[in-house]
C-alpha positions in Angstrom: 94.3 -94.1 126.9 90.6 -93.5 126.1 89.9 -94.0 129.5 92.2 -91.9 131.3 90.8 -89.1 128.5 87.9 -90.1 130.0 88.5 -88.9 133.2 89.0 -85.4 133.5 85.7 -85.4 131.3 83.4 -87.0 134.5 85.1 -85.1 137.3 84.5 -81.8 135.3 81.0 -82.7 134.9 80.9 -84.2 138.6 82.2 -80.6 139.6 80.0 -78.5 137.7 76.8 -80.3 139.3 78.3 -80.4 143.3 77.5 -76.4 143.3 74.2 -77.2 142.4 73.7 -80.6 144.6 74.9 -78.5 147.8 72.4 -75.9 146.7 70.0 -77.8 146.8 70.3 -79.9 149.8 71.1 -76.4 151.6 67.4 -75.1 150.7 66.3 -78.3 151.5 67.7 -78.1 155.3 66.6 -74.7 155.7 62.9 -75.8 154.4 63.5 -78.7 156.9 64.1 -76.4 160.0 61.4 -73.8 159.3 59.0 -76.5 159.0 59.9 -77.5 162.6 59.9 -74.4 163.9 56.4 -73.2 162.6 55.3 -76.9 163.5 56.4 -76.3 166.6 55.5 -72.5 166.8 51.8 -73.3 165.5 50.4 -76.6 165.6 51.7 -77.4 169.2 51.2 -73.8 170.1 54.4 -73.7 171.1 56.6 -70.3 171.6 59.2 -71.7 173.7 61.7 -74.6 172.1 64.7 -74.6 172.5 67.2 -74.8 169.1 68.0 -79.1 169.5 64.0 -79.5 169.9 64.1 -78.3 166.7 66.9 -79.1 164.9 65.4 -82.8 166.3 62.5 -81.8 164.6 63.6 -80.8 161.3 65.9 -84.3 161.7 69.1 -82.3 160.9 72.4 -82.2 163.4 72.4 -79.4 166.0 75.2 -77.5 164.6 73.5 -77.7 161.1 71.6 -74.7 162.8 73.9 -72.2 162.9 74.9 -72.4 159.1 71.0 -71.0 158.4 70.2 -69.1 161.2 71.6 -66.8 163.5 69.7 -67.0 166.9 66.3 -68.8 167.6 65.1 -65.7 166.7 65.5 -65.3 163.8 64.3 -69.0 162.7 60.9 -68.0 164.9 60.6 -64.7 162.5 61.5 -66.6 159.2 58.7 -69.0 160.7 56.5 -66.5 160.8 57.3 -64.8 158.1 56.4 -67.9 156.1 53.1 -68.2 158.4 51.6 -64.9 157.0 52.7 -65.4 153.8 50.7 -68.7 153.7 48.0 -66.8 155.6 47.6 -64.1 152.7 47.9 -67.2 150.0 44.9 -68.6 151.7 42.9 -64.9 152.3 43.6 -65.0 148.5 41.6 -67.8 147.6 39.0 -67.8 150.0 37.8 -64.3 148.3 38.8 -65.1 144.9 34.8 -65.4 144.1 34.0 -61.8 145.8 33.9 -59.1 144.0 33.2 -55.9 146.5 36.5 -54.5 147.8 34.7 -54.2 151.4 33.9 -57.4 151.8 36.8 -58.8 150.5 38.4 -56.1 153.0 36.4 -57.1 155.9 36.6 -61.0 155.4 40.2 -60.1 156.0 39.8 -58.8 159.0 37.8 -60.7 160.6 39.7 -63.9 159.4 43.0 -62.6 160.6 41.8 -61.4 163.8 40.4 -65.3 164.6 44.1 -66.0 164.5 44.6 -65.3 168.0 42.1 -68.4 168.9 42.9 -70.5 166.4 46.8 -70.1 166.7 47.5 -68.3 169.8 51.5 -68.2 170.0 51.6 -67.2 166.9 49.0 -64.3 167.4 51.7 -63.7 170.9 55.0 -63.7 168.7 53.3 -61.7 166.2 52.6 -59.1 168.7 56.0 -59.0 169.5 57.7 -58.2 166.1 54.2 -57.2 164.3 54.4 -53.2 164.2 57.7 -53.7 161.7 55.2 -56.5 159.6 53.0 -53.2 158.6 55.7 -52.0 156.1 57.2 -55.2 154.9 57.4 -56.3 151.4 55.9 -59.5 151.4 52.6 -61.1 153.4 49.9 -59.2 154.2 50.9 -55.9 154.3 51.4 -55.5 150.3 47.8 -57.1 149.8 46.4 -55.0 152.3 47.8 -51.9 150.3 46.2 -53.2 147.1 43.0 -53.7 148.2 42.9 -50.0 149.6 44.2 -48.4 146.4 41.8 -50.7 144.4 39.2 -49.7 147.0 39.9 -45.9 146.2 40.1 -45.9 142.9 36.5 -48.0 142.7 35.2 -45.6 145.2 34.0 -47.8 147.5 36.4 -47.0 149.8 37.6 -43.5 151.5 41.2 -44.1 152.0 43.0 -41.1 152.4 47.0 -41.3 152.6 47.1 -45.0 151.5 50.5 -45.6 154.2 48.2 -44.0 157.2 45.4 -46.4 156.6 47.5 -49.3 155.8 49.0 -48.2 159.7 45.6 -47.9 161.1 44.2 -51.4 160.1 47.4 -53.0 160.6 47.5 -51.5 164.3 44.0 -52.5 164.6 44.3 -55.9 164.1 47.2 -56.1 166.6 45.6 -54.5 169.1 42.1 -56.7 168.7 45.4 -59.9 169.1 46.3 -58.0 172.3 42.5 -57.9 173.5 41.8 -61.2 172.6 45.1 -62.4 174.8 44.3 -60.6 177.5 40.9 -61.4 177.5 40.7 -65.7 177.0 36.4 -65.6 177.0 35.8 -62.6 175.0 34.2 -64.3 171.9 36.9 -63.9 168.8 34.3 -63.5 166.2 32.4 -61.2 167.5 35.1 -59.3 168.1 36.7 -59.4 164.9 32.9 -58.5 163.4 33.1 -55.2 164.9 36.6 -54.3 164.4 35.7 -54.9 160.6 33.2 -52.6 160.7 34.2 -49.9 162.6 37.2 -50.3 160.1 34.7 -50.2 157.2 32.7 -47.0 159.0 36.4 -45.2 159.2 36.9 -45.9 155.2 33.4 -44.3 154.6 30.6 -46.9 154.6 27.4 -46.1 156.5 27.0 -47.8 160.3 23.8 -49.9 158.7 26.2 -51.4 155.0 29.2 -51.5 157.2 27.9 -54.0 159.5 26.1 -55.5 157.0 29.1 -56.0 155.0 31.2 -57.3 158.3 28.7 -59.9 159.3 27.7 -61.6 156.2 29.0 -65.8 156.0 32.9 -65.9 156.3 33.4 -68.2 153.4 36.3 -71.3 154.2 40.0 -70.8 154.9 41.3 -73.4 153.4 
């Protein structure tokens, strides 16, 4: 008797935790196939797999896909979507010791501008669906928006309408991506130096303290 009480006991307590297990091992699969794809997408450089490279990948069955994901697509934009995010966790603590909004500003820059050498196909993809990136809630564009408003308020920085200079930097630092592609010896750093400055010049520093502040030593992106 005690043990058929028993039983309705374990299978309630066995059906409570399944939502939970399932849960689980769902985020876990759809952890598993963005780490693929952004493997794929940045360490190989690679912009064109194909949805079994990287279900293979991710070690999860081919149809598994479809129950996360709509299109390659969209797995490529979570992908990157993670990618910045990870990018602006980084920015984060490589300036965590500065204390000038302009440097911390131009380090920011110039860092995400090297992207396009140091991970071109992401630098490409992000070209593609980029423009949308400048308004979204999450990576780089609500950091960006912070350090202008702290900038403002400080006075360090002229910003103006905060959205139009959020657009203008943003839109910068695509089209220095777009240079860069389309120009494979131009020298990255350099580059991204100048763009910070200028950027700097537009938000009110002098030519001589913006470059000054746009060349100094990039500290480590870890």
């Amino acid at each position: 008797m005690a043990e058929a009480a028993d039983r309705p006991c374990v299978t309630r307590r066995e059906e409570h935790g399944r939502p939970e297990r399932l849960s689980r091992r769902r985020a876990h699969t759809r952890a598993a196939l963005l780490d693929a794809a952004q493997h794929l997408l940045a360490e190989q450089h690679r912009a064109d797999m194909g949805i079994r490279e990287i279900t293979e990948a991710a070690d999860v069955g081919f149809g598994t896909f479809y129950g996360h994901f709509a299109s390659k697509r969209d797995v490529l934009e979570a992908a990157m979507s993670m990618f910045l995010e990870q990018h602006s966790v980084r920015l984060e603590s490589a300036v965590a010791h500065l204390d000038d909004c302009a440097e911390v500003f131009a380090v920011g820059v110039r860092l995400t501008g090297r992207l396009q050498r140091n991970h071109p196909q992401v630098a490409r993809i992000l070209l593609r669906v980029g423009l949308p990136r400048l308004t979204s809630p999450a990576g780089l564009a609500p950091r960006a928006r912070e350090l202008l408003r702290a900038g403002e308020a400080t006075g360090r920085l002229q910003v103006g309408d905060l959205e139009v200079a959020l657009a203008s930097a943003g839109g910068s630092l695509l089209g220095l991506m777009h240079l860069l592609d389309a120009e494979p010896h131009m020298d990255a750093g350099q580059a991204g130096d100048r763009l910070a400055a200028n950027l700097l010049r537009m938000f009110g520093l002098p030519y001589d303290e913006a470059w000054d502040v746009a060349t100094r030593p990039l500290p480590a992106l870890g």
